[in-house]
mmCIF file of the N, C-alpha and C atoms, coordinates in Angstrom:
data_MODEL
# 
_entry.id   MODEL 
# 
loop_
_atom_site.group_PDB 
_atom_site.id 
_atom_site.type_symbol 
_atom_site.label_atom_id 
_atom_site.label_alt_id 
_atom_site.label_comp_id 
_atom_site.label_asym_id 
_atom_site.label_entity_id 
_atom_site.label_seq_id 
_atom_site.pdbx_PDB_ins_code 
_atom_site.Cartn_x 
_atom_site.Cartn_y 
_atom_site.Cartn_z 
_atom_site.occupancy 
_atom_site.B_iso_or_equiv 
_atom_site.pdbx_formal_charge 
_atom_site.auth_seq_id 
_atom_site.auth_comp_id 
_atom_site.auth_asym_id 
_atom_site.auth_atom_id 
_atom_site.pdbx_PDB_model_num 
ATOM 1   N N  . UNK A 1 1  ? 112.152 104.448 102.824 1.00 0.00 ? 1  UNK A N  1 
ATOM 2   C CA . UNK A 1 1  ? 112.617 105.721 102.330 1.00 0.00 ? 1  UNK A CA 1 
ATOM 3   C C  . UNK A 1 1  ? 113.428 106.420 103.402 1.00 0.00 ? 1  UNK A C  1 
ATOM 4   N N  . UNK A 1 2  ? 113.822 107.302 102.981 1.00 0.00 ? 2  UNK A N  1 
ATOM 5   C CA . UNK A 1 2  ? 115.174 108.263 104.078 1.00 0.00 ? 2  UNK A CA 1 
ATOM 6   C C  . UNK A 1 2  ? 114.232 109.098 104.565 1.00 0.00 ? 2  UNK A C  1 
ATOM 7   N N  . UNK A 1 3  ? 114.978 109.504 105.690 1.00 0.00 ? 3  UNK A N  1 
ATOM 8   C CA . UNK A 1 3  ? 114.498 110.787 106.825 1.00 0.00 ? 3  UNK A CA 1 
ATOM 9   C C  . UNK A 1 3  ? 113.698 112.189 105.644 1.00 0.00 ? 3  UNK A C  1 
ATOM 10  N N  . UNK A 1 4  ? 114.622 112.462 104.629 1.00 0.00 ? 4  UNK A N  1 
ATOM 11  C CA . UNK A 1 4  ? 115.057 113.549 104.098 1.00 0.00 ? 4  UNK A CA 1 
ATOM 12  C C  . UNK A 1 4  ? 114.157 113.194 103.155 1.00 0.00 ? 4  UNK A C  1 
ATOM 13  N N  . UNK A 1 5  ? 113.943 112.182 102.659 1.00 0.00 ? 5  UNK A N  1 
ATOM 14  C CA . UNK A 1 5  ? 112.676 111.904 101.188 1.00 0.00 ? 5  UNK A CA 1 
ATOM 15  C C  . UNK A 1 5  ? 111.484 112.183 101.969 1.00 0.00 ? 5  UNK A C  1 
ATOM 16  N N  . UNK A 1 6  ? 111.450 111.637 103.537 1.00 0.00 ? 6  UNK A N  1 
ATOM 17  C CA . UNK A 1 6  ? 110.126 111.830 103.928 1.00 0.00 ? 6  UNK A CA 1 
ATOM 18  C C  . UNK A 1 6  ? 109.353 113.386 104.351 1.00 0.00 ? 6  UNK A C  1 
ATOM 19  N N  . UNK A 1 7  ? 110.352 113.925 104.674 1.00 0.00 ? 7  UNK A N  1 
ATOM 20  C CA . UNK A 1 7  ? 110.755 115.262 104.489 1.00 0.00 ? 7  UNK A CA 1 
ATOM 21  C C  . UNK A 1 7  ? 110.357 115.906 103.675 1.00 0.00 ? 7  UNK A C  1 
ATOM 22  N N  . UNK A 1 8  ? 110.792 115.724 101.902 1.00 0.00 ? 8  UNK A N  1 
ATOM 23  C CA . UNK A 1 8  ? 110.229 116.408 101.298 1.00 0.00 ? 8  UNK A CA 1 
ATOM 24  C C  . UNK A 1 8  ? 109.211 116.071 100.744 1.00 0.00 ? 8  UNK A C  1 
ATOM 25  N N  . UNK A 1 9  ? 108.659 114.635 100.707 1.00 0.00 ? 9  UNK A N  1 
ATOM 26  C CA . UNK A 1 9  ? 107.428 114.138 100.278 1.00 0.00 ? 9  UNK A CA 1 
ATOM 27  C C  . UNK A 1 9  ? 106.090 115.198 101.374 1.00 0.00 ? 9  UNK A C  1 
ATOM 28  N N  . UNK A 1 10 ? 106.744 115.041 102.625 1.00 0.00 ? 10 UNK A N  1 
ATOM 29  C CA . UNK A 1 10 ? 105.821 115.923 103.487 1.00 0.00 ? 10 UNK A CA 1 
ATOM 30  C C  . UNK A 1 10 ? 105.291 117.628 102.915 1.00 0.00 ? 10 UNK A C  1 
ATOM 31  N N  . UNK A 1 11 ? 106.360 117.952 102.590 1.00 0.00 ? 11 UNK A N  1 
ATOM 32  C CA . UNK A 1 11 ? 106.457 119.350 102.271 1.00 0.00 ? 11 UNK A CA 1 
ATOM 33  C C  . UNK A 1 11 ? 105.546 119.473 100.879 1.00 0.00 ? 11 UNK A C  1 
ATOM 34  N N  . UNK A 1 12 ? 105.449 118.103 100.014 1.00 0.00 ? 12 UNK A N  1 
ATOM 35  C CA . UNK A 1 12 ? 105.606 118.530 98.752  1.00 0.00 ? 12 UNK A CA 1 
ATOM 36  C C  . UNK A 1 12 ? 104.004 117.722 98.442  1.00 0.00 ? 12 UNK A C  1 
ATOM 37  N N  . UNK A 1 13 ? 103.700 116.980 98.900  1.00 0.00 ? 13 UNK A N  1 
ATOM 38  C CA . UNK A 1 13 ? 102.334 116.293 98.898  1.00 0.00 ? 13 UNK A CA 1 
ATOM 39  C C  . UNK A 1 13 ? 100.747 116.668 98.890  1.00 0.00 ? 13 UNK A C  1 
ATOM 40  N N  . UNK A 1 14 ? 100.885 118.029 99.558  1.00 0.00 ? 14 UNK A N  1 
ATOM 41  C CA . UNK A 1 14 ? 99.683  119.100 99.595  1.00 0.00 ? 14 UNK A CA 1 
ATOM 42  C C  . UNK A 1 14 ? 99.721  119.568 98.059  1.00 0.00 ? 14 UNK A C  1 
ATOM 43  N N  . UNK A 1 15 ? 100.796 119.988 97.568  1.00 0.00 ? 15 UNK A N  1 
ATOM 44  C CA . UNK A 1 15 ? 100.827 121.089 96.051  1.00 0.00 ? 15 UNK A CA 1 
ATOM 45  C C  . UNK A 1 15 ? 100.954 119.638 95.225  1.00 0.00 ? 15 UNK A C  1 
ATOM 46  N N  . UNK A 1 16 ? 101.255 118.378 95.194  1.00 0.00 ? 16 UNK A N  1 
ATOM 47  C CA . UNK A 1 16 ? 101.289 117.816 94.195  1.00 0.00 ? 16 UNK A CA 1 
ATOM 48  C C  . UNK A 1 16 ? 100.523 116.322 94.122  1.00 0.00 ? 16 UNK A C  1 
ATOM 49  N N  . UNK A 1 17 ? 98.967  116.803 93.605  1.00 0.00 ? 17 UNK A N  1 
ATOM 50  C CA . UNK A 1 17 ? 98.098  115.478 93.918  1.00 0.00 ? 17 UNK A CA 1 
ATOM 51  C C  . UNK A 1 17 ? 98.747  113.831 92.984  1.00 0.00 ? 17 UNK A C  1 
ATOM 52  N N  . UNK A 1 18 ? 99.580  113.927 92.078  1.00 0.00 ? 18 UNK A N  1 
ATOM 53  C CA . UNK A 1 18 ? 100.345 112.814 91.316  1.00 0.00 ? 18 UNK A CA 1 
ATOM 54  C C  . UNK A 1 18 ? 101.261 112.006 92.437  1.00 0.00 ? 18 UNK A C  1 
ATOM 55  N N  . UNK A 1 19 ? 101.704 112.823 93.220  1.00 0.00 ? 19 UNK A N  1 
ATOM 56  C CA . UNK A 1 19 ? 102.523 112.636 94.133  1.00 0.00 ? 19 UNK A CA 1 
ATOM 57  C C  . UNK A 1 19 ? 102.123 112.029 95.341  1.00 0.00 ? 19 UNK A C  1 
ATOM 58  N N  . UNK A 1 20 ? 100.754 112.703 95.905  1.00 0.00 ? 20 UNK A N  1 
ATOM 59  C CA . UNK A 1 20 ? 99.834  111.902 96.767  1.00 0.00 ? 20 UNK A CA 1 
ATOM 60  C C  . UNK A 1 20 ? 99.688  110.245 96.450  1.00 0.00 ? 20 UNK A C  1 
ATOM 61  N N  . UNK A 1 21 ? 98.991  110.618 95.510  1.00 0.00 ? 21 UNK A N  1 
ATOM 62  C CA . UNK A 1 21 ? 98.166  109.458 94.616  1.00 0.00 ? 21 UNK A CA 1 
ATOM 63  C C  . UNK A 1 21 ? 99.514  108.020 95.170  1.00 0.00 ? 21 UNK A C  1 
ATOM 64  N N  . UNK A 1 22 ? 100.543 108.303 94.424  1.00 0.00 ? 22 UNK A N  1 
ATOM 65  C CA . UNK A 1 22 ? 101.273 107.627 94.291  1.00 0.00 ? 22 UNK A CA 1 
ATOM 66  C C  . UNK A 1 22 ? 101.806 107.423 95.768  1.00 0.00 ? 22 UNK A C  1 
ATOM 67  N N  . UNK A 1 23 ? 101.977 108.251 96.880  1.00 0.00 ? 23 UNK A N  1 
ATOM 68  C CA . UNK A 1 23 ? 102.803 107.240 97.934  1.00 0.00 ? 23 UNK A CA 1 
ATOM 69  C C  . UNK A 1 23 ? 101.354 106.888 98.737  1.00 0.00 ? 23 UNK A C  1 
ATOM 70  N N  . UNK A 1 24 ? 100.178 107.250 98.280  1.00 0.00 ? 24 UNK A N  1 
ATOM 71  C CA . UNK A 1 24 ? 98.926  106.601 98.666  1.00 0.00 ? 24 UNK A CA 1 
ATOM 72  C C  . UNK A 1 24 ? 98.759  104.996 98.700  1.00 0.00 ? 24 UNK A C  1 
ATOM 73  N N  . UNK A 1 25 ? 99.709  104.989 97.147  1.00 0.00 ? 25 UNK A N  1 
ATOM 74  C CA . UNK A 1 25 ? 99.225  103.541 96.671  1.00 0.00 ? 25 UNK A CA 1 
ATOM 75  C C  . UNK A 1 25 ? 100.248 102.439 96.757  1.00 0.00 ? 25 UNK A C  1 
ATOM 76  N N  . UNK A 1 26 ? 101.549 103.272 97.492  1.00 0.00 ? 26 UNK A N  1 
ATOM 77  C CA . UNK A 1 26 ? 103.005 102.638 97.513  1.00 0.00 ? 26 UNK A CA 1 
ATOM 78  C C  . UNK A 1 26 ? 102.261 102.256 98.614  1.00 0.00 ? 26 UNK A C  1 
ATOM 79  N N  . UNK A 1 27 ? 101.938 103.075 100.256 1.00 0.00 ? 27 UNK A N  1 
ATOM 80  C CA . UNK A 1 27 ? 101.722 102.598 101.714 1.00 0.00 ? 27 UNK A CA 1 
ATOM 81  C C  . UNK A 1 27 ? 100.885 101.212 101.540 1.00 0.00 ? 27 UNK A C  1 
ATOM 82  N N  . UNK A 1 28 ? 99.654  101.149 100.447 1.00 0.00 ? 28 UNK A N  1 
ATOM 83  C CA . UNK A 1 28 ? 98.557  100.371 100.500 1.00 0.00 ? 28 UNK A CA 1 
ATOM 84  C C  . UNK A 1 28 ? 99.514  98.675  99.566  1.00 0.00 ? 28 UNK A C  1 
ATOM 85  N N  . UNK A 1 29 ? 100.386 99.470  98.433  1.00 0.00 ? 29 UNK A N  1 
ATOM 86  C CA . UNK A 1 29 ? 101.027 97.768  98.556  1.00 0.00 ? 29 UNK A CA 1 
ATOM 87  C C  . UNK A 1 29 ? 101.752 97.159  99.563  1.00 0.00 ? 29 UNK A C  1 
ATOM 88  N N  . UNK A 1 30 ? 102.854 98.416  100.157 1.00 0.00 ? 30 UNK A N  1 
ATOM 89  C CA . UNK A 1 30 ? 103.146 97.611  101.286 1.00 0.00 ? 30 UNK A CA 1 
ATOM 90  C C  . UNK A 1 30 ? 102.651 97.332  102.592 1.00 0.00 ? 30 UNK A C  1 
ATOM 91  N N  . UNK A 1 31 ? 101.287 97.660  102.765 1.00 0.00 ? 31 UNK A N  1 
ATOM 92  C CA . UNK A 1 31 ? 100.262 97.127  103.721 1.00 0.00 ? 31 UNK A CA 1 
ATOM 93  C C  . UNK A 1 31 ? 99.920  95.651  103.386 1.00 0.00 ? 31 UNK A C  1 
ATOM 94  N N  . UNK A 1 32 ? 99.572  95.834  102.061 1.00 0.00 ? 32 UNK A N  1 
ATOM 95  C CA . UNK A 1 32 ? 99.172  94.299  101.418 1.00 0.00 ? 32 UNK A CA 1 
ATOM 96  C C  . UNK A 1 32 ? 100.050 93.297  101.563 1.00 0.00 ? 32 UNK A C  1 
ATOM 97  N N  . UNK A 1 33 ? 101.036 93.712  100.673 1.00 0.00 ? 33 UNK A N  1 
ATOM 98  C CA . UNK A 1 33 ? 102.178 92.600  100.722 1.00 0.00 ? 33 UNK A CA 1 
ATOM 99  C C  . UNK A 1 33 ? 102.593 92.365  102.434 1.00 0.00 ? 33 UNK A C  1 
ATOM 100 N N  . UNK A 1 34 ? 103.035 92.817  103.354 1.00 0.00 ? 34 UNK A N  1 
ATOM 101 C CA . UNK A 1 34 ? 103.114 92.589  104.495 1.00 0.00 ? 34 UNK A CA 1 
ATOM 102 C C  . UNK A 1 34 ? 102.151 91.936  105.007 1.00 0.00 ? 34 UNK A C  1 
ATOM 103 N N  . UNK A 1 35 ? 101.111 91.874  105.052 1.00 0.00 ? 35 UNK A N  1 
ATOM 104 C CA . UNK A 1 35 ? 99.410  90.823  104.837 1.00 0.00 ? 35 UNK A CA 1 
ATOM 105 C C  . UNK A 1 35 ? 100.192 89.381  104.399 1.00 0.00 ? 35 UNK A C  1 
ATOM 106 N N  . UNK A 1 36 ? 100.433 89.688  103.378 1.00 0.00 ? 36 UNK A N  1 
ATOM 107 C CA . UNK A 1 36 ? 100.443 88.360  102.620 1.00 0.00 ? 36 UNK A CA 1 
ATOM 108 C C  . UNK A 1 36 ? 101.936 87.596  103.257 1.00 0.00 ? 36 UNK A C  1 
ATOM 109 N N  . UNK A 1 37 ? 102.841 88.293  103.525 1.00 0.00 ? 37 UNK A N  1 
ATOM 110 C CA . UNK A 1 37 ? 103.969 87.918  103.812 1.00 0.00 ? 37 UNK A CA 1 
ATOM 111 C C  . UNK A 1 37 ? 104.068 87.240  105.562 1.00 0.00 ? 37 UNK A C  1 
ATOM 112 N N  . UNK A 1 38 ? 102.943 87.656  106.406 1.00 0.00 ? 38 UNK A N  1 
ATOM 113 C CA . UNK A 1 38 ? 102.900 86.962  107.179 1.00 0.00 ? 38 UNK A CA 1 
ATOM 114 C C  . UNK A 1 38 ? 102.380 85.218  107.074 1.00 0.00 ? 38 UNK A C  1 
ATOM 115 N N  . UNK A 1 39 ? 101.293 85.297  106.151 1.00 0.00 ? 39 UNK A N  1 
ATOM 116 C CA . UNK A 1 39 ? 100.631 83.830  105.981 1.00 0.00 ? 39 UNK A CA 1 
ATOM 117 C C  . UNK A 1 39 ? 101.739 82.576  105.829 1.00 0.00 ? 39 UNK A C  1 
ATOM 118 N N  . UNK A 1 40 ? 101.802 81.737  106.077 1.00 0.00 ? 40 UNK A N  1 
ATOM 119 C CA . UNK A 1 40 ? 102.614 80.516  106.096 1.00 0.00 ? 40 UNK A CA 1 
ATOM 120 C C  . UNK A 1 40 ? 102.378 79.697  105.026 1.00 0.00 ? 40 UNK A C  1 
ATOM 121 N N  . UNK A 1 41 ? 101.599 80.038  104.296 1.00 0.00 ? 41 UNK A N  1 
ATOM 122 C CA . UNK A 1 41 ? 101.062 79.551  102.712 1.00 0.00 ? 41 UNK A CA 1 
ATOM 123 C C  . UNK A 1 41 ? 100.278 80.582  101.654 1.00 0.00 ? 41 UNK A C  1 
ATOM 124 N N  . UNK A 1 42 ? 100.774 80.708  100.454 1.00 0.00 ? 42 UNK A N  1 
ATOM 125 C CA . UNK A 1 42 ? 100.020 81.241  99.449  1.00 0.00 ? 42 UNK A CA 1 
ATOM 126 C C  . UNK A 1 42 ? 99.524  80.488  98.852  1.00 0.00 ? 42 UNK A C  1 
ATOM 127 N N  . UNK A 1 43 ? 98.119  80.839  97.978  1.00 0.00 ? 43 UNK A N  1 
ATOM 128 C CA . UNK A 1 43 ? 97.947  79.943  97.048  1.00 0.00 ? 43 UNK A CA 1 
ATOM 129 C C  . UNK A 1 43 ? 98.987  80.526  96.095  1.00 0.00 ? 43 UNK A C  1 
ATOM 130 N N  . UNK A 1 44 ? 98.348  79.871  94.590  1.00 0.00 ? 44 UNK A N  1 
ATOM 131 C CA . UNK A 1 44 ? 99.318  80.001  92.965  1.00 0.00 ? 44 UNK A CA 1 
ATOM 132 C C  . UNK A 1 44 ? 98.442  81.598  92.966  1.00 0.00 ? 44 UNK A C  1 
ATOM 133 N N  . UNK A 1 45 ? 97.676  81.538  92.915  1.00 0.00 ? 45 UNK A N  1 
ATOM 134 C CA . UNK A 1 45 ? 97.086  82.619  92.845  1.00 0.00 ? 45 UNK A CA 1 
ATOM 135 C C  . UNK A 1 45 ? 97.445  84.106  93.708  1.00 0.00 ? 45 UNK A C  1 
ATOM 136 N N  . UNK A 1 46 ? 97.538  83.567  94.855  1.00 0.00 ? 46 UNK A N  1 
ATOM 137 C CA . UNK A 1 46 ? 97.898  84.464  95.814  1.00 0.00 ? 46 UNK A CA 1 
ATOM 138 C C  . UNK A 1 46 ? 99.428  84.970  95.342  1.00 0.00 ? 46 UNK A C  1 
ATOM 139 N N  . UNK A 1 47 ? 100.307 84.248  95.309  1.00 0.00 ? 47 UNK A N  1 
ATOM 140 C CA . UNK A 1 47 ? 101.639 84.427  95.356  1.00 0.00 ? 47 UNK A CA 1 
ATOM 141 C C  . UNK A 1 47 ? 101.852 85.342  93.676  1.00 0.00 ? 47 UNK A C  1 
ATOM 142 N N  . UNK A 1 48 ? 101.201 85.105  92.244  1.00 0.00 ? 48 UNK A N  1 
ATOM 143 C CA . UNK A 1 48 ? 101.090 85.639  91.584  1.00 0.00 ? 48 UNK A CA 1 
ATOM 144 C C  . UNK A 1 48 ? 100.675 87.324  91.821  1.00 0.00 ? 48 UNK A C  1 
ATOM 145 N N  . UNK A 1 49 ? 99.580  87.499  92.602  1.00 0.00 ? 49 UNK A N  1 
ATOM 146 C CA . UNK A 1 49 ? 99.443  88.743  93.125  1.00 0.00 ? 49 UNK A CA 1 
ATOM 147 C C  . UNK A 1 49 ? 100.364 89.701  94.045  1.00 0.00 ? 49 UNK A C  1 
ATOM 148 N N  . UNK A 1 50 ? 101.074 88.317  94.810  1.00 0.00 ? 50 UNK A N  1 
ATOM 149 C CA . UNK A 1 50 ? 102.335 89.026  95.565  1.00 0.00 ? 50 UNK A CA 1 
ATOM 150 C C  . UNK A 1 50 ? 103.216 89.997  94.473  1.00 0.00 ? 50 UNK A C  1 
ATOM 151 N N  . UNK A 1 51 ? 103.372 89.237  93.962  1.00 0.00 ? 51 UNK A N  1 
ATOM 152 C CA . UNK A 1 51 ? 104.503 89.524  92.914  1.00 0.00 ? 51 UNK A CA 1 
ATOM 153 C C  . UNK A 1 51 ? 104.115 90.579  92.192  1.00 0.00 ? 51 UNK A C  1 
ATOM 154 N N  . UNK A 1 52 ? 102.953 91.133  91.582  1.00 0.00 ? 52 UNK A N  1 
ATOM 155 C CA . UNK A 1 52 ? 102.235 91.759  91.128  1.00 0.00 ? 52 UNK A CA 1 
ATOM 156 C C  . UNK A 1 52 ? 102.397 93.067  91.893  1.00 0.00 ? 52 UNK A C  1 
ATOM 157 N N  . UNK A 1 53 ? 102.010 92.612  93.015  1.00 0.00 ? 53 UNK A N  1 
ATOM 158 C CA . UNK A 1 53 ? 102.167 93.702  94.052  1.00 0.00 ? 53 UNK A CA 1 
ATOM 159 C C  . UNK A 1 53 ? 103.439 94.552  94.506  1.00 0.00 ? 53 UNK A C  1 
ATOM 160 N N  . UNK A 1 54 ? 104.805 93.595  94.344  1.00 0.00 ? 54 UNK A N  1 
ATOM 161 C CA . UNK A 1 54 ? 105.559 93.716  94.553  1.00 0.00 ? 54 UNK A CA 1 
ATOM 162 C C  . UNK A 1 54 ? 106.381 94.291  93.447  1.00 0.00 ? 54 UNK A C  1 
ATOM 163 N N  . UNK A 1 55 ? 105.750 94.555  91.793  1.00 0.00 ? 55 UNK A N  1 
ATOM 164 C CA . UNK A 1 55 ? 106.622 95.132  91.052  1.00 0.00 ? 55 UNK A CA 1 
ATOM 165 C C  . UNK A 1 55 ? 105.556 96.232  90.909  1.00 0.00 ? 55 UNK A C  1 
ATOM 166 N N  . UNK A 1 56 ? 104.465 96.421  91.260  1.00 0.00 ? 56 UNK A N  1 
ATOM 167 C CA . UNK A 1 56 ? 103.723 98.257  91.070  1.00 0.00 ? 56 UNK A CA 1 
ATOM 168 C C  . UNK A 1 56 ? 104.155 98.963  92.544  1.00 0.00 ? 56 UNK A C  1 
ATOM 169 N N  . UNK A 1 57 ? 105.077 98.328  93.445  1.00 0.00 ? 57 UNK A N  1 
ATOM 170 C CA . UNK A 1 57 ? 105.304 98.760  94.622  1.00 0.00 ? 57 UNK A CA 1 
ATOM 171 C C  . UNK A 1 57 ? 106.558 99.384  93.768  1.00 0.00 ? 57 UNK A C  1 
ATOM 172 N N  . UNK A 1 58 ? 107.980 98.608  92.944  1.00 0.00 ? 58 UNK A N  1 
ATOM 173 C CA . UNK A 1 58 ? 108.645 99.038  93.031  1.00 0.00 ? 58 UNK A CA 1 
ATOM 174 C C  . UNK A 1 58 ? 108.960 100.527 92.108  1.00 0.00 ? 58 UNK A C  1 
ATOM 175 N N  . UNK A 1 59 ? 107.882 99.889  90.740  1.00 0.00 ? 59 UNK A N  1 
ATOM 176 C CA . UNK A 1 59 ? 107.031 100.922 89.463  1.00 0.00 ? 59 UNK A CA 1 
ATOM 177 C C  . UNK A 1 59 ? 107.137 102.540 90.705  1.00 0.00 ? 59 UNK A C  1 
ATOM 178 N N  . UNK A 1 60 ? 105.918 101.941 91.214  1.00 0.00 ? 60 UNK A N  1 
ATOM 179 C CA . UNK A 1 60 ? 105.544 103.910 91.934  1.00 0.00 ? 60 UNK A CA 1 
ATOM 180 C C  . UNK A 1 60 ? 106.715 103.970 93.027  1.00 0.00 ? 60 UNK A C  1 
ATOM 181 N N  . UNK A 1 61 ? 107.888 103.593 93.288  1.00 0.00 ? 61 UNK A N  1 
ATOM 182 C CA . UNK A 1 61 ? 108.387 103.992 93.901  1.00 0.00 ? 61 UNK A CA 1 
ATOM 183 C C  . UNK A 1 61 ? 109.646 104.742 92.969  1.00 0.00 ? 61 UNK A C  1 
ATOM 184 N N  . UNK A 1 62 ? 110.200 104.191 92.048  1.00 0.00 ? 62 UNK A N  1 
ATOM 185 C CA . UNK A 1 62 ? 110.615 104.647 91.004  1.00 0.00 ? 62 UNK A CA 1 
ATOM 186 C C  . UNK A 1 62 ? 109.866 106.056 90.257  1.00 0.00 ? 62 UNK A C  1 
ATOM 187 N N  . UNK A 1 63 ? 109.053 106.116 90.308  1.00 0.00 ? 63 UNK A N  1 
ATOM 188 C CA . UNK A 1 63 ? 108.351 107.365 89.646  1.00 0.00 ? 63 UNK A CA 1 
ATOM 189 C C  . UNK A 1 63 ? 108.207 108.355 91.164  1.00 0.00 ? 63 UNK A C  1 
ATOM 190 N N  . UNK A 1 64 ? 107.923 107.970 92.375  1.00 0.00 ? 64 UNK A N  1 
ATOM 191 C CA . UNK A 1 64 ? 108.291 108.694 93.225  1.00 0.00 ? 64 UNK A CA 1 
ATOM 192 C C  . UNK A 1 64 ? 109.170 109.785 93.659  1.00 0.00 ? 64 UNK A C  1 
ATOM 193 N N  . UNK A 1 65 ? 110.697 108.877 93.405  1.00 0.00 ? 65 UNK A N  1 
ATOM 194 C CA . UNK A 1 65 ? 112.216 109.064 93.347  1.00 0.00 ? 65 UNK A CA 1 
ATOM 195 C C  . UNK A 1 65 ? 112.272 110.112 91.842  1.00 0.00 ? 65 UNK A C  1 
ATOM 196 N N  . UNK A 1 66 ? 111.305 110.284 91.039  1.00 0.00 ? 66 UNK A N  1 
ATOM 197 C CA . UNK A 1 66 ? 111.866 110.849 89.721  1.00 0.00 ? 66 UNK A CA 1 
ATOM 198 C C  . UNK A 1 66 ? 110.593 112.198 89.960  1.00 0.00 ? 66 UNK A C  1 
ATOM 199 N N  . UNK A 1 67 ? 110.099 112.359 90.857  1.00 0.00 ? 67 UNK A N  1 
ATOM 200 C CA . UNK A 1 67 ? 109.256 113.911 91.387  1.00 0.00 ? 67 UNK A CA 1 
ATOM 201 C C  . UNK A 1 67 ? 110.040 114.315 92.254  1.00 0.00 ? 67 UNK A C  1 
ATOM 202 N N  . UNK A 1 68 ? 110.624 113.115 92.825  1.00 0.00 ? 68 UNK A N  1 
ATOM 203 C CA . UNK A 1 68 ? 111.496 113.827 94.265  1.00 0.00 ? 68 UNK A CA 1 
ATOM 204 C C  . UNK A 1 68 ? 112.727 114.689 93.578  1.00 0.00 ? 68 UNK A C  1 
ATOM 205 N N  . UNK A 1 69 ? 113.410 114.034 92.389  1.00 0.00 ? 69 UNK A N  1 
ATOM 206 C CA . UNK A 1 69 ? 114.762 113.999 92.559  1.00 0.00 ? 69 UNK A CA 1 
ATOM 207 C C  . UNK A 1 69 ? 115.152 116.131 92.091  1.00 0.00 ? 69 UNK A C  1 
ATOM 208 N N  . UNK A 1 70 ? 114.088 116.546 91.333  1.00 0.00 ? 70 UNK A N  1 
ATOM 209 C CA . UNK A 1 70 ? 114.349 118.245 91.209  1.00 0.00 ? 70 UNK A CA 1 
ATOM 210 C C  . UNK A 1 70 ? 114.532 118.975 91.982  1.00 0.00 ? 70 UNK A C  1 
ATOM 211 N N  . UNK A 1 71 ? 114.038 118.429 93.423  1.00 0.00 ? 71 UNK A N  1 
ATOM 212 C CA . UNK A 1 71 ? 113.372 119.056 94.432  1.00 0.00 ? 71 UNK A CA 1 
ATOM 213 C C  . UNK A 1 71 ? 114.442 118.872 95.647  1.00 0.00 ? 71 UNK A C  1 
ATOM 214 N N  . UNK A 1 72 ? 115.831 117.990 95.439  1.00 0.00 ? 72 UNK A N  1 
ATOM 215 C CA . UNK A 1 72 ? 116.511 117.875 96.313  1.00 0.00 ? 72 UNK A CA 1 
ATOM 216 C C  . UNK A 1 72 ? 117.710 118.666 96.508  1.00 0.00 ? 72 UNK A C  1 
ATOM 217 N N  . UNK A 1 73 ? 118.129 119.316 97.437  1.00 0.00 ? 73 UNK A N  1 
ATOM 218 C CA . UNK A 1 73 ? 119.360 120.112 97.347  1.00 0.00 ? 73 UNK A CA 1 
ATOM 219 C C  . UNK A 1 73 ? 120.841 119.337 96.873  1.00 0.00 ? 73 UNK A C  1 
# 
C-alpha cells in the first residue's frame, strides 16, 4: 500500500472497526502466504490454500481501497 493509504488507514482505523477487521486479516494473509512462499515445496493441499489465501488477500484488499476511496482528497 502507499505512504498516503497508510496514512489514512492510521487515522481512520480507531472510528472504523470493519476497517480494522479487514487490514487485521489482509497483514495475517500476507504473513501466511510469505510462510508458505518461503518453503521449497508445497503439498496439493498446501498450494490450494496458497491460492485461497491469495484471492481473500486480494477480496479484503479491494474492499479496503472502497472505505478508503471517500476519504481521499
Amino acid at each position: 500500500m502507499e505512504a498516503s493509504d497508510e496514512a489514512l488507514i492510521a487515522k481512520l482505523i480507531n472510528t472504523d472497526p470493519v476497517l480494522k477487521q479487514l487490514v487485521d486479516d489482509h497483514l495475517d494473509y500476507e504473513r501466511r502466504l510469505e510462510d508458505m512462499n518461503r518453503r521449497p515445496y508445497l503439498s496439493t493441499e498446501e498450494d490450494i490454500e496458497r491460492k485461497r489465501l491469495q484471492k481473500a488477500k486480494l477480496a479484503g484488499k479491494d474492499k479496503i481501497e472502497r472505505i478508503l476511496a471517500p476519504h481521499r482528497v
